[in-house]
Backbone as a printed PyTorch tensor [residue, N CA C, xyz], in Angstrom:
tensor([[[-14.1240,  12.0060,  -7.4650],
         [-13.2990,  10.8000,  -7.4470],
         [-13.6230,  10.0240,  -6.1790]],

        [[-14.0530,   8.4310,  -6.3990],
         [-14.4250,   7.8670,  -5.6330],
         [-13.4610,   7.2820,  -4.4890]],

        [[-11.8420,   7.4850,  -4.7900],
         [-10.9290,   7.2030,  -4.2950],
         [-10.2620,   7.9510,  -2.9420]],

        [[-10.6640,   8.7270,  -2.9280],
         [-10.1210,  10.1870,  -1.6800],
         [-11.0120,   9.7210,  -0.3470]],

        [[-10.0730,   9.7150,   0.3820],
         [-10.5560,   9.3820,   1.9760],
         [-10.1230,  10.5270,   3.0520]],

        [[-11.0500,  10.7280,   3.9340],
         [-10.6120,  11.8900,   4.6620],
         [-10.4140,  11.4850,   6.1250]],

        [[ -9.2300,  11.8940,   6.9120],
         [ -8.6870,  11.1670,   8.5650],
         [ -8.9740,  12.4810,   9.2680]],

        [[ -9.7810,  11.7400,  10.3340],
         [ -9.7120,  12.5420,  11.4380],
         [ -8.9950,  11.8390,  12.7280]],

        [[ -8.0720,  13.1940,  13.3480],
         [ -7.8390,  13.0860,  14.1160],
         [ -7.3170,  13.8850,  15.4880]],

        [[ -8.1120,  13.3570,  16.4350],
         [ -8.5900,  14.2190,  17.3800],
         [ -9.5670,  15.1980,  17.0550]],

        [[ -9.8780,  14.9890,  16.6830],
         [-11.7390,  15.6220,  16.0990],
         [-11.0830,  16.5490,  14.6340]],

        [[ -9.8700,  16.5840,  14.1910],
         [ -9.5150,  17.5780,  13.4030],
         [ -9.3050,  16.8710,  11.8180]],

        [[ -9.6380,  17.3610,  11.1710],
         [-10.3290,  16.6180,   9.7300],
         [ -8.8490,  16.8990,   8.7230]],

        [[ -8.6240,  15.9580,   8.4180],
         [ -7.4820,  15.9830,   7.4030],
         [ -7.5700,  15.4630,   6.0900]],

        [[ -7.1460,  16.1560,   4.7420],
         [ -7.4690,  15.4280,   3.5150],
         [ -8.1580,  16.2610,   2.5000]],

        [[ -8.5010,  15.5780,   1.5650],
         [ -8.4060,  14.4620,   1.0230],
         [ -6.8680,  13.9560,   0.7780]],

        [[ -7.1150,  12.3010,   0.9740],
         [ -5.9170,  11.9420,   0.6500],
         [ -6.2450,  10.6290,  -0.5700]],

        [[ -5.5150,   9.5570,  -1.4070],
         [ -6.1620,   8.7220,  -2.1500],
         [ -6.0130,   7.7120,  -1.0400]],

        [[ -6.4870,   6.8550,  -1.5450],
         [ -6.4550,   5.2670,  -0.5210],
         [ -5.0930,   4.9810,  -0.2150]],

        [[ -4.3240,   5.0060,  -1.7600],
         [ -2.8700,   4.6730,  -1.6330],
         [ -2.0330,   5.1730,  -0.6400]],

        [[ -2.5750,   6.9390,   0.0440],
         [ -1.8040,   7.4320,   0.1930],
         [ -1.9790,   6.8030,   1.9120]],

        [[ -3.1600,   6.3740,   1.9330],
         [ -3.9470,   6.0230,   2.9680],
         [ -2.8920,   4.6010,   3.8230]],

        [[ -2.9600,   3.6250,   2.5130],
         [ -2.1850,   2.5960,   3.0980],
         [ -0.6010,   2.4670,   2.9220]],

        [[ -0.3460,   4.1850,   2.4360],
         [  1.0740,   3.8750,   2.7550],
         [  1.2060,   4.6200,   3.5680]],

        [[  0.4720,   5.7070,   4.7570],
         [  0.5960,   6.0990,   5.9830],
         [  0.5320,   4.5680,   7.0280]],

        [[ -0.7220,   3.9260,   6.6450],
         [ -0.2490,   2.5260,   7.6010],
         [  1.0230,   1.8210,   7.2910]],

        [[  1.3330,   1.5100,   6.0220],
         [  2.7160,   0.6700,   6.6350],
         [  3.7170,   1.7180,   6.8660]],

        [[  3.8590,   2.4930,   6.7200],
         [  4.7560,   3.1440,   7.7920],
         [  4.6890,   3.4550,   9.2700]],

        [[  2.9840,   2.9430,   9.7420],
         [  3.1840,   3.4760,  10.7410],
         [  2.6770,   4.8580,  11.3360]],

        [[  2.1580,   5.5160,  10.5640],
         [  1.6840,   6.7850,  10.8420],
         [  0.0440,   7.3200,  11.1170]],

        [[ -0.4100,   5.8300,  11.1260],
         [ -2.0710,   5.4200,  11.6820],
         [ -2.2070,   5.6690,  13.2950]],

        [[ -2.9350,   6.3780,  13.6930],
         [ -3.1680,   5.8900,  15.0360],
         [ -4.4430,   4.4350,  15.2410]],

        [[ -4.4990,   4.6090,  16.7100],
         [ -5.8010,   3.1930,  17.0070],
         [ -7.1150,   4.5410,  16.7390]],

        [[ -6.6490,   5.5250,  17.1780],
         [ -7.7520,   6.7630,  17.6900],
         [ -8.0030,   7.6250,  16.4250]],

        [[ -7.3120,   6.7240,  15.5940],
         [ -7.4810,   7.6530,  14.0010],
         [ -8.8240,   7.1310,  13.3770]],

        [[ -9.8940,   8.0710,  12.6320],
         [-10.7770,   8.0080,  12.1440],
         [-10.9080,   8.0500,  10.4580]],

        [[-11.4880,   7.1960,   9.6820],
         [-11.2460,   7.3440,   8.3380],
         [-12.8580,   7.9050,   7.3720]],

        [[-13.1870,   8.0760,   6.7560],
         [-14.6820,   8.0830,   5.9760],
         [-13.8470,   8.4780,   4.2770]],

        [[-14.7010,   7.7390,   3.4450],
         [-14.4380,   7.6310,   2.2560],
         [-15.2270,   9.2820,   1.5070]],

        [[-14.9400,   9.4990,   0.4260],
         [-15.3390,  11.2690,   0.0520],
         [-16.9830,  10.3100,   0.1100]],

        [[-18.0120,  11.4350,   0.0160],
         [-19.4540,  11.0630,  -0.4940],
         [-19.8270,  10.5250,   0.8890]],

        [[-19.2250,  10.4890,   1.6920],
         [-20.0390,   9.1530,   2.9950],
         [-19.4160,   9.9870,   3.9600]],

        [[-20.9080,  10.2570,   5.2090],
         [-20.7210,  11.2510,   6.0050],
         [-20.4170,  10.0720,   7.4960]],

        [[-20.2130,   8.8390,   7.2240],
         [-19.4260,   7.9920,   8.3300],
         [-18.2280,   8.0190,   8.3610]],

        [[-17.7690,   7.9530,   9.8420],
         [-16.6900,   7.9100,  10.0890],
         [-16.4550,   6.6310,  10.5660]],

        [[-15.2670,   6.3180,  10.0360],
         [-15.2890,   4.5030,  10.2560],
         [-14.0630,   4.4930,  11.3950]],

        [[-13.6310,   3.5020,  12.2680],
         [-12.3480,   3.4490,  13.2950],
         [-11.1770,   3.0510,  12.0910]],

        [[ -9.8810,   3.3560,  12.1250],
         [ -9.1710,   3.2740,  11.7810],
         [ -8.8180,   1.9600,  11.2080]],

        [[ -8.8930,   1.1950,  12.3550],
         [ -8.4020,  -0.6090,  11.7470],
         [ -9.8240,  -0.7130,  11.3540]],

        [[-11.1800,  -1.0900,  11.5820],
         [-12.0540,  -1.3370,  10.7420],
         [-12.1750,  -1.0090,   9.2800]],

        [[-11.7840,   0.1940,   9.0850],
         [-11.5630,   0.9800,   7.4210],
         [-10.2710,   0.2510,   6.3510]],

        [[ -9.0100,  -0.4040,   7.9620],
         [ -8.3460,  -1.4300,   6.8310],
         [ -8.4760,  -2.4440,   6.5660]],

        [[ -9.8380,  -2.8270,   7.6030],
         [-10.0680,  -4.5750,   7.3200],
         [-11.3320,  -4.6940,   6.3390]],

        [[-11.8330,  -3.2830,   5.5980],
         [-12.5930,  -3.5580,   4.5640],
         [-11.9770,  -3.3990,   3.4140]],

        [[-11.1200,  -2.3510,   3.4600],
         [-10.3090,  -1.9570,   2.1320],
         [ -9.4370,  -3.2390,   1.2350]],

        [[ -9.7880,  -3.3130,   0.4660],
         [ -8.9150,  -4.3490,  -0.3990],
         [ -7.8080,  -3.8010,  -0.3170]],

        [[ -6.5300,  -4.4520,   0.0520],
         [ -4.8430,  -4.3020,  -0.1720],
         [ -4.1740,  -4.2890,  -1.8280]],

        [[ -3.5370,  -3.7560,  -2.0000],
         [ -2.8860,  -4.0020,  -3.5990],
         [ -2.3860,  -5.4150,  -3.5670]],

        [[ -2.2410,  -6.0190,  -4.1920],
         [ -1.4780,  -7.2010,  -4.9450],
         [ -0.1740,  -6.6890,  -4.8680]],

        [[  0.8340,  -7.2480,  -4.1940],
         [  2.0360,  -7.3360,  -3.8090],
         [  2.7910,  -7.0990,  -5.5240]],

        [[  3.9920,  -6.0740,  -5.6920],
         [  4.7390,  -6.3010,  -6.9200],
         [  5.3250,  -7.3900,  -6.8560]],

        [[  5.2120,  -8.1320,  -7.9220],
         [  6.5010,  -9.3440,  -8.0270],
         [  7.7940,  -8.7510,  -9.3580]],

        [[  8.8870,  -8.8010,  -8.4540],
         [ 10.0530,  -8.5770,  -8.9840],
         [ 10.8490,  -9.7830,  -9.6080]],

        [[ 10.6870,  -9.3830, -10.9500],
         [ 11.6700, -10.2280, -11.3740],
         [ 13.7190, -10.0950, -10.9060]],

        [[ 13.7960, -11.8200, -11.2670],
         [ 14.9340, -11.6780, -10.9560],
         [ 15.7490, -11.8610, -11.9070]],

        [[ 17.2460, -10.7980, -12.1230],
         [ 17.9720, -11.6470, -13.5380],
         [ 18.5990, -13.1310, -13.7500]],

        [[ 18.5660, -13.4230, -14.7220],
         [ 18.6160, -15.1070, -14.9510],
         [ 20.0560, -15.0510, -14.9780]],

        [[ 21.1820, -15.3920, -14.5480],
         [ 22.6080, -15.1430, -15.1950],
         [ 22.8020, -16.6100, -15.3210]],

        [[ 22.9680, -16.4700, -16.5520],
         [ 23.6500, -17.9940, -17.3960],
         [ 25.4260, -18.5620, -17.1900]],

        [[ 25.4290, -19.5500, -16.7790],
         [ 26.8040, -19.6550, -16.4420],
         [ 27.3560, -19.8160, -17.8300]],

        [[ 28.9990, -19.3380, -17.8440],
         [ 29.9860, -19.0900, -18.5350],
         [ 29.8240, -20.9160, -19.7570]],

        [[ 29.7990, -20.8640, -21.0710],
         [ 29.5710, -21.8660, -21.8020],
         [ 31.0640, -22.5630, -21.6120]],

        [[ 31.1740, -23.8760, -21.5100],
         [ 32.8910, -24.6710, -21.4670],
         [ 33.1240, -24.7750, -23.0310]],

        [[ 34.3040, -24.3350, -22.7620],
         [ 35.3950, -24.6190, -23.8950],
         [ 35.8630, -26.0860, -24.3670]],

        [[ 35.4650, -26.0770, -25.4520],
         [ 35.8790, -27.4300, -25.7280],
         [ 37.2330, -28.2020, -26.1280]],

        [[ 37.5890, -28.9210, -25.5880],
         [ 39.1810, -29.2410, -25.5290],
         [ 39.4420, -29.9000, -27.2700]],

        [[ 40.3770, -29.1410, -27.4170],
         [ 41.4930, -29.3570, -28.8500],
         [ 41.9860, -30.3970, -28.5420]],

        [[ 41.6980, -31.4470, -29.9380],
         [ 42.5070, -32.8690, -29.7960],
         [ 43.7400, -32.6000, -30.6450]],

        [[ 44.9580, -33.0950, -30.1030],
         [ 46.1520, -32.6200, -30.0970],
         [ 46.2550, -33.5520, -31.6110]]])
């Protein structure tokens, strides 16, 4: 699987992990600057932010929102 990336850090090799799992350690926060990345099959090790400024990002979910229809008026009875 072409998807599994392996982190080193401090010379100590961690992984496989998928990409996903990859860029949801960055937005949380759990990247170092001193963190090292290489994709499976590729014996480079890339710097941490360089490996996220090649990686394509997901396409943001768009959440729908519910439509709430206001209450229909009552129509007035002619007396």
């Amino acid at each position: 699987m072409k998807d599994l990336v392996y982190l080193s850090r401090a010379f100590v090799e961690f992984g496989p992990f998928t990409r996903k799992e990859i860029l949801d350690f960055h937005k949380r926060g759990l990247l170092a600057d001193t963190d090292y990345l290489r994709d499976e099959g590729s014996e480079a090790w890339v710097a941490c932010a360089e490996w996220l400024a090649i990686v394509p990002m997901p396409a943001p979910k768009l959440v729908k929102k519910a439509v709430v229809k206001a209450p229909a008026k009552k129509a007035k009875k002619a007396a």
